[in-house]
C-alpha positions as CSV (number, residue, x, y, z in Angstrom):
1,X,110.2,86.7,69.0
2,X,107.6,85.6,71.7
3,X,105.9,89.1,72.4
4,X,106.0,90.4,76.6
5,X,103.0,90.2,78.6
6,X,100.8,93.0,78.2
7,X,101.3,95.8,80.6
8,X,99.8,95.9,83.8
9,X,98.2,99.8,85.5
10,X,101.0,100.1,88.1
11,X,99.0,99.2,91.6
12,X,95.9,98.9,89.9
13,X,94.2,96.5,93.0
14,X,91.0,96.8,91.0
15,X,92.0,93.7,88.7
16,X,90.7,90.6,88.4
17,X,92.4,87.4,86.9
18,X,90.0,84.7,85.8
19,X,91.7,81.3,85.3
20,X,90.1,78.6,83.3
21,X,91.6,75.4,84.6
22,X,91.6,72.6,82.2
23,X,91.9,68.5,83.6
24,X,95.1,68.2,83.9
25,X,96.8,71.2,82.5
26,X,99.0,71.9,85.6
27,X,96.3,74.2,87.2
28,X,96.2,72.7,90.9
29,X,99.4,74.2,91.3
30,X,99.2,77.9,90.1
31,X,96.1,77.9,91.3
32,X,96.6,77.1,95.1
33,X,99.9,79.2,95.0
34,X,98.1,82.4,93.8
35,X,94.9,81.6,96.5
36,X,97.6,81.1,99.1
37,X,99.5,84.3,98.5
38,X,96.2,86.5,98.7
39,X,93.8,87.2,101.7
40,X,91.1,84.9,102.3
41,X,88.1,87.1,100.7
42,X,90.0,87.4,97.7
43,X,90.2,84.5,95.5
44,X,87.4,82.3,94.5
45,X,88.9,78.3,93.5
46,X,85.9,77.1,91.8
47,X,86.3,73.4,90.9
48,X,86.0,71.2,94.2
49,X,82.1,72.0,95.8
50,X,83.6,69.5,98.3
51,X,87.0,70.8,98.8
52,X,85.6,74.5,99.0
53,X,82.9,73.6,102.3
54,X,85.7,71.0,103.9
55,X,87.9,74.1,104.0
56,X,84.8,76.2,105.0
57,X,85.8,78.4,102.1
58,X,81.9,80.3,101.0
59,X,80.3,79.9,97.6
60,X,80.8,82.4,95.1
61,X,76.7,83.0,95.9
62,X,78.0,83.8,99.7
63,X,80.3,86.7,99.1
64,X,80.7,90.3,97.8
65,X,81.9,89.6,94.1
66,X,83.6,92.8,94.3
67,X,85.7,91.6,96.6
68,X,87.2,88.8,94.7
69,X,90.8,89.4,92.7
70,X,91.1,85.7,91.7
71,X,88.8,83.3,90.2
72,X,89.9,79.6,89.3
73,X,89.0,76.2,88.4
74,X,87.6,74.2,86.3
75,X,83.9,75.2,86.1
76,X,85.2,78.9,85.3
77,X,82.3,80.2,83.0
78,X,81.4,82.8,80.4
79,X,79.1,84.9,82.6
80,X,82.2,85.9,85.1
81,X,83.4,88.7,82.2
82,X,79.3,90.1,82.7
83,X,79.9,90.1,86.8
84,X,83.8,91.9,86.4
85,X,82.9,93.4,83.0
86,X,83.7,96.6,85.0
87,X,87.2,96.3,86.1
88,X,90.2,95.6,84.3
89,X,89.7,91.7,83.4
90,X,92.2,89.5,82.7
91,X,92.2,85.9,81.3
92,X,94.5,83.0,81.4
93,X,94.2,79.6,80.6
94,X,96.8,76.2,80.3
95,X,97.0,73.4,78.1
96,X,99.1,70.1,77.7
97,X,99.7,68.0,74.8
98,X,96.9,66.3,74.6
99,X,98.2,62.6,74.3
100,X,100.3,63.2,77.5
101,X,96.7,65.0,79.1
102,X,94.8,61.9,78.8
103,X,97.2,59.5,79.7
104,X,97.3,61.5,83.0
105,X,94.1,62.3,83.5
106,X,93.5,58.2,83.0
107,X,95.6,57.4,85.6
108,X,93.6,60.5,87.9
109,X,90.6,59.2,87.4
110,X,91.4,55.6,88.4
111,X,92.9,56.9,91.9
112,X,89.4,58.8,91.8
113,X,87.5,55.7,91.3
114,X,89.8,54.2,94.0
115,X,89.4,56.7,96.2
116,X,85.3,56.3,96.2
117,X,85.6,52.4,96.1
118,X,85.0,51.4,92.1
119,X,87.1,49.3,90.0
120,X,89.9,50.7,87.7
121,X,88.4,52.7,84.6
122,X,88.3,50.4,81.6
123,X,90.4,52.1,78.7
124,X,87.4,52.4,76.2
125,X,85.0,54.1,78.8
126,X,87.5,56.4,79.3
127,X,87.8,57.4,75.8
128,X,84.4,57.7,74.6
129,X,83.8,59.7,77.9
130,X,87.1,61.9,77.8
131,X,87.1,62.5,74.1
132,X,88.6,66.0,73.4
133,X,88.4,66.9,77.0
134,X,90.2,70.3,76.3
135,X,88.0,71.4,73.3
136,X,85.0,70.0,75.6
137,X,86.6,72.2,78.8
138,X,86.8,75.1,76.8
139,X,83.1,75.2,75.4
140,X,81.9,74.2,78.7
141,X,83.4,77.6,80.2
142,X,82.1,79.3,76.8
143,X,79.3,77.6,76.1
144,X,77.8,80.5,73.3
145,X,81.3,79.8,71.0
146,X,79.5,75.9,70.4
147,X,78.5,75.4,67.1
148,X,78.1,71.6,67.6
149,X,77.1,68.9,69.7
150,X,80.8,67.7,69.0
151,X,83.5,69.8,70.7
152,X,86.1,71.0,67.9
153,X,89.2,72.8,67.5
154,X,87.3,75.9,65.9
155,X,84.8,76.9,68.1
156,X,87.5,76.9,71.0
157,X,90.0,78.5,69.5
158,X,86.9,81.4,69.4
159,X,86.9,81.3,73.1
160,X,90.8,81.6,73.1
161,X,90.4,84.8,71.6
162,X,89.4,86.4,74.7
163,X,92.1,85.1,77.1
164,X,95.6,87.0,77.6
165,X,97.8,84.2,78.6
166,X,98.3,81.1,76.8
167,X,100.7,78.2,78.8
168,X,102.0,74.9,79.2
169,X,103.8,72.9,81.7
170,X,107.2,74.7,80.0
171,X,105.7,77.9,80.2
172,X,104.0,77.9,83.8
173,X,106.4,80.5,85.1
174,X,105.3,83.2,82.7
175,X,101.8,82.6,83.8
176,X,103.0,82.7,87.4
177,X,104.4,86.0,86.7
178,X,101.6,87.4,84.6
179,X,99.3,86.6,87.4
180,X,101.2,88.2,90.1
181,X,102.0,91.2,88.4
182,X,98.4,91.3,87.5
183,X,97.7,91.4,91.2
184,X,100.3,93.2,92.0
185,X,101.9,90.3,94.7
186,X,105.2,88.8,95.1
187,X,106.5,86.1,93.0
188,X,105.1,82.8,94.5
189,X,107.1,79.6,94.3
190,X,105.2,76.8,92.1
191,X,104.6,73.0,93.7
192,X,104.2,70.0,92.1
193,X,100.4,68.7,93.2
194,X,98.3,65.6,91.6
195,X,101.2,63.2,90.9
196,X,101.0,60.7,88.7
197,X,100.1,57.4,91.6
198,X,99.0,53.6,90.3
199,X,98.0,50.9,93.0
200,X,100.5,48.3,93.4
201,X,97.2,45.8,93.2
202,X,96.1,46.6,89.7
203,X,99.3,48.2,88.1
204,X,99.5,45.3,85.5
205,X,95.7,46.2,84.3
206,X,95.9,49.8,84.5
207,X,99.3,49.6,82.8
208,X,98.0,47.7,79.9
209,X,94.7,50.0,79.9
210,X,97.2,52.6,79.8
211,X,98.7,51.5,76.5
212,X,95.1,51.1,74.9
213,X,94.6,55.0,75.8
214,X,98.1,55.9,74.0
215,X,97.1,53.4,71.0
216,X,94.0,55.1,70.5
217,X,94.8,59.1,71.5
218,X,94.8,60.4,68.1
219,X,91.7,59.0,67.2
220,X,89.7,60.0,70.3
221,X,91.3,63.6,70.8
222,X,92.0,64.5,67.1
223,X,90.3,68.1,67.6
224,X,92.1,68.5,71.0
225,X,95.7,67.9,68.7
226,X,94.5,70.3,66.0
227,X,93.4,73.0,68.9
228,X,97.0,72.5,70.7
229,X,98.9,72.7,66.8
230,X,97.5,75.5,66.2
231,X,98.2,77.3,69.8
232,X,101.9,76.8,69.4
233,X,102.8,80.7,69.0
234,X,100.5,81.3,72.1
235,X,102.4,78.7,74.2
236,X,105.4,80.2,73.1
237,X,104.4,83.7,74.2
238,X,103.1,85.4,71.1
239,X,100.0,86.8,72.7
240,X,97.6,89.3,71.4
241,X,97.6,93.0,71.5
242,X,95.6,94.4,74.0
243,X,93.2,95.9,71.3
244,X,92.6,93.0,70.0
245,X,91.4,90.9,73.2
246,X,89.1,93.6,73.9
247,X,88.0,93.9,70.3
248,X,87.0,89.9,71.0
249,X,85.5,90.5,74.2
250,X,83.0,93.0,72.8
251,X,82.1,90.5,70.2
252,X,81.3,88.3,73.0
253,X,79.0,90.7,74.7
254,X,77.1,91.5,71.6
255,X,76.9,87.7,71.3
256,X,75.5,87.5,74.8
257,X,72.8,90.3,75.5
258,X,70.7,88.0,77.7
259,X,73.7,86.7,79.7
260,X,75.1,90.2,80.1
261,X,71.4,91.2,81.6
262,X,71.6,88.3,84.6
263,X,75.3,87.1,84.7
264,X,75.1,85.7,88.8
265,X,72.2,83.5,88.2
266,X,74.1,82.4,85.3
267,X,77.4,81.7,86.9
268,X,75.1,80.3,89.9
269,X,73.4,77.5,87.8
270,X,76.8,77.1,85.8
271,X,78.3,75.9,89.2
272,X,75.9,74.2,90.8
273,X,75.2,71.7,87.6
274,X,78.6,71.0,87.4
275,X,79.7,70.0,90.9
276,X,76.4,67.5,91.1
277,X,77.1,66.0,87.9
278,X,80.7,65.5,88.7
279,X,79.5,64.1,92.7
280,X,77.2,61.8,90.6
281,X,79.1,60.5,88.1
282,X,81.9,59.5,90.6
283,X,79.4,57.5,92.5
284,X,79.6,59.4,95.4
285,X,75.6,60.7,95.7
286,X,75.8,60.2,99.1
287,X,78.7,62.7,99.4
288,X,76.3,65.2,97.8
289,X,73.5,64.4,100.1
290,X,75.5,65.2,103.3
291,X,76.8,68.3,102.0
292,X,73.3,69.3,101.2
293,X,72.4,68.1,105.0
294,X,75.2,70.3,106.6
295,X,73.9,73.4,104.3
296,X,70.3,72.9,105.6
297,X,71.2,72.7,109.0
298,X,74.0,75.7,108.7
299,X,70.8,77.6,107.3
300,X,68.7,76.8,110.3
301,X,71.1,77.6,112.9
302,X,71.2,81.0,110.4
303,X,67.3,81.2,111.0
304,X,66.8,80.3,114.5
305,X,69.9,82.5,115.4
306,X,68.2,85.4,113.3
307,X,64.9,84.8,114.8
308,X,66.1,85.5,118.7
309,X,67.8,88.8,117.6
310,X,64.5,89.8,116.1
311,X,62.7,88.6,120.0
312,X,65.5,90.7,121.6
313,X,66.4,87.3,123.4
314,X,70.6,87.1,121.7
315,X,73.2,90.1,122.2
C-alpha cells in the first residue's frame, strides 16, 4: 500500500520546500500555483532569468534567503540543502514517462524556436541534444552524484535518495497537497500551463519529425526509461521513511565539505551559467545583452541615488 506523506510540525512556518522541476514534468503548473498562493518574498521560481526581471521578481542574490519558503525551477541545485541546511528541508521532484516527455518537450522547443524566429528543430538535433534529459536534469541539480560524462539511471536515482516526494502527471495532487501542508497554506487549485501548440505552417514537417522522435525514443532516452522503471513505487506513493532521507542527506554533506563551506556563491554561479547558456543556445544573445543593460543602469541609478544621500542632497 502506497505509504502517507511524511508528517509535517503542525505550523512549523520555518519550512522550506525545494522543487526540482524537470522539462516537461508538469512543473509550470505546481509551481506558479504554490508562488501565487504565498507572499511575494517568499518563494524563489528559479528557471526563467527573463521571466523573473519582466515580472521585476529579484534574484535569489537580491534577497534574504531566510526569507524564502519555496524554491522552484529547473536550475534548482545541490548547494540550496547547504543555504537551508538549518530548517526543516523538504524535497520534491516530478517525472513523466519519458517517451511522452520528449515528444513534448519536441514540440516546446519548436514553439521556442518559433517564438525567437528559427526554423522548426530537426528530429536528430533534438535527440542527440535531449538524450536522457531527466537523468541529465537530475545530475545537473546534483552534480557531485555524476560518475560519468554520460547521464544514467544510477547516479540519479542517488540524487533521488534525498527528495521526499516522488510524482507524475497522475499523482500531481499528492504533491499539491504535500507542498501545501508543508507550508502550512490552503489547498491551491492546479492549471493546465505549456500546452501542447504546432504552427498550422509547418505541422506536416514537425508531424513527421515528431514520428522520427517516437521511432527513436528508446534508443536515445534508454537510461531515462530505466530511471522512471525503477521509480514506479515512488510514483505510486511509497516514499521513504523520514530516517532514511536524512540518513541520505548526511551522506550528501559528507560528500560535499567544500560546498557546504560556500553554498551562495555556489548556487550563484549554478544560476547564472545556466540562464546564459539557455539565452545563447536559443539564439537570443541579444535578449541577454539588454537584460545585462537594464541591470547596469538599475545599478547606477542605485549608485548615483546612494551617492546624494551620502552629500545630504536626497530625503
Amino acid at each position: 500500500m502506497p505509504s502517507q506523506p511524511h508528517s509535517i510540525a503542525s505550523h512549523d512556518y520555518s519550512s522550506v520546500v525545494i522543487g526540482l522541476h524537470l522539462t516537461k514534468c508538469a512543473g509550470t503548473s505546481l509551481a506558479i500555483s504554490i508562488r501565487d498562493a504565498l507572499p511575494l518574498s517568499s518563494s524563489y521560481i528559479c528557471s526563467s532569468f527573463t521571466n523573473n526581471i519582466a515580472e521585476s521578481r529579484e534574484d535569489f542574490s537580491e534577497r534574504e534567503s531566510a526569507d524564502i519558503r519555496f524554491i522552484f525551477g529547473h536550475y534548482v541545485h545541490e548547494s540550496l540543502l547547504a543555504i537551508y541546511s538549518d530548517r526543516p528541508l523538504y524535497l520534491t521532484i516530478g517525472l513523466r514517462h519519458p517517451v511522452d516527455r520528449a515528444v513534448s518537450e519536441y514540440h516546446h522547443l519548436c514553439r521556442v524556436r518559433r517564438d525567437a524566429g528559427l526554423p522548426v528543430l530537426a528530429a536528430q538535433a533534438f535527440l542527440e541534444e535531449r538524450q536522457n534529459t531527466m537523468c541529465r536534469e537530475i545530475l545537473r541539480a546534483f552534480p557531485s552524484y555524476s560518475s560519468s560524462v554520460n547521464a544514467n539511471a544510477k547516479d540519479a536515482l542517488r540524487a533521488i535518495e534525498l527528495f521526499d516526494v516522488v510524482y507524475d502527471d497522475e499523482t500531481l495532487g499528492r504533491a499539491m497537497s504535500f507542498i501545501t501542508s508543508v507550508l502550512q497554506i490552503a489547498p491551491v487549485p492546479i492549471p493546465r500551463y505549456n500546452e501542447r501548440f504546432i504552427d498550422a505552417t509547418v505541422e506536416s514537417y514537425q508531424r513527421a519529425q515528431e514520428n522520427e522522435v517516437l521511432a527513436q525514443a528508446e534508443l536515445y532516452f534508454a537510461e531515462d526509461l530505466s530511471l522512471h522503471s525503477a521509480l514506479q513505487s515512488r510514483l505510486e506513493g511509497c516514499d521513504p521513511s523520514r530516517s532514511q532521507i536524512e540518513s541520505a542527506r548526511a551522506a550528501h554533506r559528507r560528500l560535499n565539505e567544500a560546498l557546504y563551506a560556500e553554498p551562495c556563491a555556489s548556487f550563484r554561479r549554478h544560476t547564472a551559467h545556466y540562464f546564459v547558456h539557455d539565452l545563447i543556445s536559443l539564439g537570443r544573445a541579444s535578449v541577454l545583452r539588454s537584460l545585462i543593460e537594464r541591470k547596469r543602469a538599475w545599478a547606477a541609478e542605485l549608485e548615483t541615488t546612494a551617492a546624494a544621500f551620502q552629500q545630504g542632497g536626497t530625503h
